[in-house]
C-alpha positions as CSV (number, residue, x, y, z in Angstrom):
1,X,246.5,76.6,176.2
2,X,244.7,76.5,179.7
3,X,246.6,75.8,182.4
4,X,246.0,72.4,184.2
5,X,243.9,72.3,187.5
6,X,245.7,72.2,190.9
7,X,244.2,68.8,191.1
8,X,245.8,67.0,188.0
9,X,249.1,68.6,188.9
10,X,249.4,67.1,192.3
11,X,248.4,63.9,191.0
12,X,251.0,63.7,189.1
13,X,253.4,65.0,191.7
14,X,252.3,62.2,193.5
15,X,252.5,59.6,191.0
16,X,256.2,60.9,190.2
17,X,257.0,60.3,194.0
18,X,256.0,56.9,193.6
19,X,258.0,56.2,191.0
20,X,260.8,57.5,193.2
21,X,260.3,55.2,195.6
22,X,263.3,53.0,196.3
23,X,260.8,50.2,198.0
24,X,259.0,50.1,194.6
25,X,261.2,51.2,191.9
26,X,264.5,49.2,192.1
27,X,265.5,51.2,188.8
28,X,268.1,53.9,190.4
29,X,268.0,55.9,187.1
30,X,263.9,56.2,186.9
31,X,264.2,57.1,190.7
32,X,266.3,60.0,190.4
33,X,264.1,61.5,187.6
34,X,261.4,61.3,188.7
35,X,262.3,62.9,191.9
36,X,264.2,65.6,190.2
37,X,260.7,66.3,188.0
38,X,258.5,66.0,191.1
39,X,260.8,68.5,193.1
40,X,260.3,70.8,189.8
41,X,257.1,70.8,189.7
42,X,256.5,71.5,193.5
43,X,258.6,74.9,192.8
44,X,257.1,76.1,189.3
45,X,253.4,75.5,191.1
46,X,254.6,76.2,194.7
47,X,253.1,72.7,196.1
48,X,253.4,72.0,200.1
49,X,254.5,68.8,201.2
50,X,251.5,69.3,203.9
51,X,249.2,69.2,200.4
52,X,250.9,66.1,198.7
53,X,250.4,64.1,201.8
54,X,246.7,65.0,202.4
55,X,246.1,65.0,198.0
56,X,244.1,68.0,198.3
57,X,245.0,71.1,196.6
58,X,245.4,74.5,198.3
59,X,247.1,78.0,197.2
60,X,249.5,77.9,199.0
61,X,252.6,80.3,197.2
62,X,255.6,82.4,198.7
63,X,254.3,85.5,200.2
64,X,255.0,88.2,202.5
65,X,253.2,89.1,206.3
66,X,254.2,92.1,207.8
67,X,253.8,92.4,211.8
68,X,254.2,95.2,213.8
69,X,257.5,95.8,215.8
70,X,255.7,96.1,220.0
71,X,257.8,99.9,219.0
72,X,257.8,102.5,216.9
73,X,261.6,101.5,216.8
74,X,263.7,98.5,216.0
75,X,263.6,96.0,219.2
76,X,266.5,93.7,218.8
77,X,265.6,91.1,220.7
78,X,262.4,90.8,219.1
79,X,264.1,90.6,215.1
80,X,266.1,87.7,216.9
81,X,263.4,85.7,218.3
82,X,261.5,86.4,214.4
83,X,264.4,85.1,213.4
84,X,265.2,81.7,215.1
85,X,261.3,81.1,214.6
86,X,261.3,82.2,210.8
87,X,264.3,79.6,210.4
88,X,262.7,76.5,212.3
89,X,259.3,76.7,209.8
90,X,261.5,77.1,206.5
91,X,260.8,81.0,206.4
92,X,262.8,84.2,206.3
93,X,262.2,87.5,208.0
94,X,263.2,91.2,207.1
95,X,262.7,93.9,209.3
96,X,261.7,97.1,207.2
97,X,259.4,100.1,207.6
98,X,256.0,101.5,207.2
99,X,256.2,103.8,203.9
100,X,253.6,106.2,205.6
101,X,255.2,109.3,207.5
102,X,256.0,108.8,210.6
103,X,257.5,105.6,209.5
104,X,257.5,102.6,212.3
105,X,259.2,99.5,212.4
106,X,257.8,96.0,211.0
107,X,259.0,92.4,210.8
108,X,258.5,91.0,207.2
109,X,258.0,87.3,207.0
110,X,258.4,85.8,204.0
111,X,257.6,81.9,203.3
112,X,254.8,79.8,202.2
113,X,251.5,80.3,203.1
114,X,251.5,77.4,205.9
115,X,254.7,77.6,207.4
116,X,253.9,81.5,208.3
117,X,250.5,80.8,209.2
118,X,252.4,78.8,211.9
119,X,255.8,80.9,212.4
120,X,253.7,84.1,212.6
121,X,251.3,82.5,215.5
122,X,254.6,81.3,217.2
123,X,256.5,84.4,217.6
124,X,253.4,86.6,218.7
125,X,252.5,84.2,221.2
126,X,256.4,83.9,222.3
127,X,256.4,87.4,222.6
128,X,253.8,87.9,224.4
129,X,255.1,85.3,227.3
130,X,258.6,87.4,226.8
131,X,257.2,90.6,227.5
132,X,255.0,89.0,230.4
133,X,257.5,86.9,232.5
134,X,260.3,89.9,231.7
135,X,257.9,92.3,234.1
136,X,257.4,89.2,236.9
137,X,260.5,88.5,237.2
138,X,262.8,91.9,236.5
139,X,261.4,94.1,238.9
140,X,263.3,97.4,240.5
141,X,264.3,95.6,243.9
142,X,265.9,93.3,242.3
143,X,268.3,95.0,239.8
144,X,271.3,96.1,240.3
145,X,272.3,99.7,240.9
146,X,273.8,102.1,237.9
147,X,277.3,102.4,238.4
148,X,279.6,105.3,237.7
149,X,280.4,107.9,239.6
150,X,277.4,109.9,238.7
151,X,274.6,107.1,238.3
152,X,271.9,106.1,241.0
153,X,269.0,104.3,240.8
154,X,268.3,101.4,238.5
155,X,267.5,101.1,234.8
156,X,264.9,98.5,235.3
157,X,264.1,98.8,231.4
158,X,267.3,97.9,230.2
159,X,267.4,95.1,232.7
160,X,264.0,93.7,231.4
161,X,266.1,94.1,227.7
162,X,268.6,91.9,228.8
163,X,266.5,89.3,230.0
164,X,264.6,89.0,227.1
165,X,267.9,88.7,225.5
166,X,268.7,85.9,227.7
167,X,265.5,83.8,226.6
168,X,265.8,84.5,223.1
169,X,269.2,83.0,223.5
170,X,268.0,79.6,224.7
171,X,265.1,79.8,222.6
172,X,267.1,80.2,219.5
173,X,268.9,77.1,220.7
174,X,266.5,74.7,221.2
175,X,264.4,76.0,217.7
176,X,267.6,75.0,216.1
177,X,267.7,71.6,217.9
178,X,264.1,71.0,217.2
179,X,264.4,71.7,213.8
180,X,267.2,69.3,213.6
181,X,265.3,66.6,214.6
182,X,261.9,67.0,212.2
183,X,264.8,66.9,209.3
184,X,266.1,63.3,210.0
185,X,262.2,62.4,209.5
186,X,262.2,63.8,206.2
187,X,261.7,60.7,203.9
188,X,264.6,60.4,201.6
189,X,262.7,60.5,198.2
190,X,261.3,63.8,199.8
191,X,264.9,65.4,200.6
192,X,265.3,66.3,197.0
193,X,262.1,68.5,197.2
194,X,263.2,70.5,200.6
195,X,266.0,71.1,198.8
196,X,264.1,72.9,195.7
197,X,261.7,74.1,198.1
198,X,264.3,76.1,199.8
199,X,265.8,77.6,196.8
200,X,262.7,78.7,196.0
201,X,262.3,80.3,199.2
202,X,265.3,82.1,198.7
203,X,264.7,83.6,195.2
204,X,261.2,84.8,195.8
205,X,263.2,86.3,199.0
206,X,265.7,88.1,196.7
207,X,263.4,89.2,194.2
208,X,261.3,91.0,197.0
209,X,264.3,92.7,198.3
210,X,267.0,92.7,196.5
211,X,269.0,95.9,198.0
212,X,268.8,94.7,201.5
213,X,271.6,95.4,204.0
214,X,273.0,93.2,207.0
215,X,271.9,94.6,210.5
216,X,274.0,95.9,212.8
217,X,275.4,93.8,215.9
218,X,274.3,94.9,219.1
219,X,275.9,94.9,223.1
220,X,274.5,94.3,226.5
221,X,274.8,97.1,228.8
222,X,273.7,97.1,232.7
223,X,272.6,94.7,235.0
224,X,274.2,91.0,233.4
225,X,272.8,89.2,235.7
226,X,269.3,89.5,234.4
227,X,270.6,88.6,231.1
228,X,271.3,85.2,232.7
229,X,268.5,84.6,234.4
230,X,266.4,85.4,230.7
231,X,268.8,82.4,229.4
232,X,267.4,80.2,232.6
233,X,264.2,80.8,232.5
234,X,264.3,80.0,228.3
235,X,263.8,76.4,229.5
236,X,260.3,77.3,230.7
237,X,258.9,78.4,227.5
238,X,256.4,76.0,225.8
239,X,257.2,75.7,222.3
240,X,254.8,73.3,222.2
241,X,251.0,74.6,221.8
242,X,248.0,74.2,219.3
243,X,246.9,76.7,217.1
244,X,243.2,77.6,217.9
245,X,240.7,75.4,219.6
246,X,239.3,73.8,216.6
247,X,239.5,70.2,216.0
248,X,241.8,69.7,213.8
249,X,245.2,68.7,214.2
250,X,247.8,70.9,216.5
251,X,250.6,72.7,214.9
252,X,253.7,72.2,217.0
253,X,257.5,72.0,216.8
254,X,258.1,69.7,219.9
C-alpha cells in the first residue's frame, strides 16, 4: 500500500477543520472529532499550520540545527537568549558538543522546519547586536574598579558579560510577552492542534536526547552596574525585522 501524497493528506486535514468549525457545524460531538482527527493527523505527517493555511504542501518535519557557540566554551548568556527565542517559535534548544577532538561548544535547536528557519535567524541576528552594543557601551573608563585588597584595574570583559546578561533579561521578558499575545489569536478549533503539535515537539525532543542533564545555574560577579544598564538598554532591541530582502512576507514576532 503506497502512502498518500502530501497533497490529499492536507486536504483532508482541511476538510476535517471544517467540520470543526463551530460557525458551520452546530453538532458539538462531530466538532470534537473531527478536531481531535485533524490534530492526529498534523502530528503522524508533521503538517504546519503555516501549510494548512496556504493548502500547499511542504516537508516540513521535526529536526535538529546545530550553531556554533561565539566560543570554544559554553557562553551562558548566549544558551539563555537560544533559549527565550527557542520557546517564543514553539522550539527547544540543547546545548551539546562537537564529537570531533578538541570538542567545542554548540546550540542544538530542535523544532520544525519553519519555526527554526525563523528562531535560528533571530538569535544570530540578536547576538550579533549583543555582542555589538556590549563593546559601545561597556568600555574600560567606564567600569568600575576591581575591589579587594589586591585587585586594580578593571575586568572590562566580565563587565561586557554582565551586560549582556542584563539584555537577555529583558529580552526574555518581552519574547515571553509577545508570545503571549500571538496565542490568544490562535483560532479555537486550531488550539487542539498546538496542543498535539507540542507534544510532538517534545517526544521527537526526548527521543534525540534522552540522557540529557539540567545545566547548572550561574552568578554575576563585578561591576553590577553594567548588568543594569544591559537590562535598560533590552528595550532598544528590535525584535521586529524581515527575514531577507525578498518579496515575500516578513517573519516577525512584534
Amino acid at each position: 500500500m503506497t502512502a498518500a501524497p502530501k497533497e490529499e493528506i492536507v486536504a483532508k486535514i482541511m476538510k476535517l477543520m471544517e467540520l470543526g468549525n463551530k460557525e458551520k457545524n452546530s453538532n458539538p460531538f462531530e466538532r470534537e472529532a473531527a478536531t481531535k482527527k485533524a490534530a492526529a493527523m498534523m502530528a503522524e505527517y508533521c503538517i504546519d499550520f503555516a501549510e494548512l493555511r496556504s493548502a500547499k504542501p511542504s516537508e516540513d518535519a521535526f529536526v535538529t540545527y546545530e550553531v556554533d557557540g561565539s566560543e570554544d566554551r559554553k557562553v551562558d548568556f548566549e544558551s539563555a537568549l537560544a533559549g527565550s527565542i527557542a520557546r517564543a517559535f514553539d522550539c527547544k534548544i540543547i546545548n551539546t558538543w562537537t564529537k570531533t577532538y578538541p570538542s567545542t561548544w554548540i546550540i542544538a535547536f530542535v523544532g520544525s522546519k519553519h519555526d527554526l528557519e525563523i528562531s535560528v535567524y533571530f538569535f544570530k541576528h540578536i547576538r550579533r547586536t549583543m555582542y555589538a552594543m556590549s563593546v559601545k557601551n561597556v568600555t574600560a573608563d567606564a567600569v568600575r574598579p576591581k575591589r579587594g585588597i589586591r585587585a586594580t584595574g578593571t575586568d572590562v570583559r566580565m563587565a561586557r558579560r554582565n551586560y549582556c546578561y542584563g539584555m537577555v533579561e529583558t529580552i526574555s521578558a518581552r519574547m515571553e510577552d509577545l508570545y503571549k499575545k500571538r496565542e490568544e489569536f490562535i483560532p479555537s478549533d486550531c488550539r487542539a492542534l498546538v496542543v498535539v503539535k507540542k507534544q510532538g515537539l517534545e517526544k521527537f525532543f526526548n527521543q534525540q536526547y534522552p540522557n540529557r542533564v539540567a545545566g547548572r545555574r550561574t552568578s554575576l560577579r563585578g561591576d553590577l552596574a553594567a548588568f543594569a544598564a544591559g537590562k535598560v538598554d533590552g528595550q532598544r532591541v528590535n525584535l521586529s525585522r524581515p527575514i531577507g530582502n525578498e518579496n515575500r512576507q516578513s517573519a516577525q514576532i512584534g
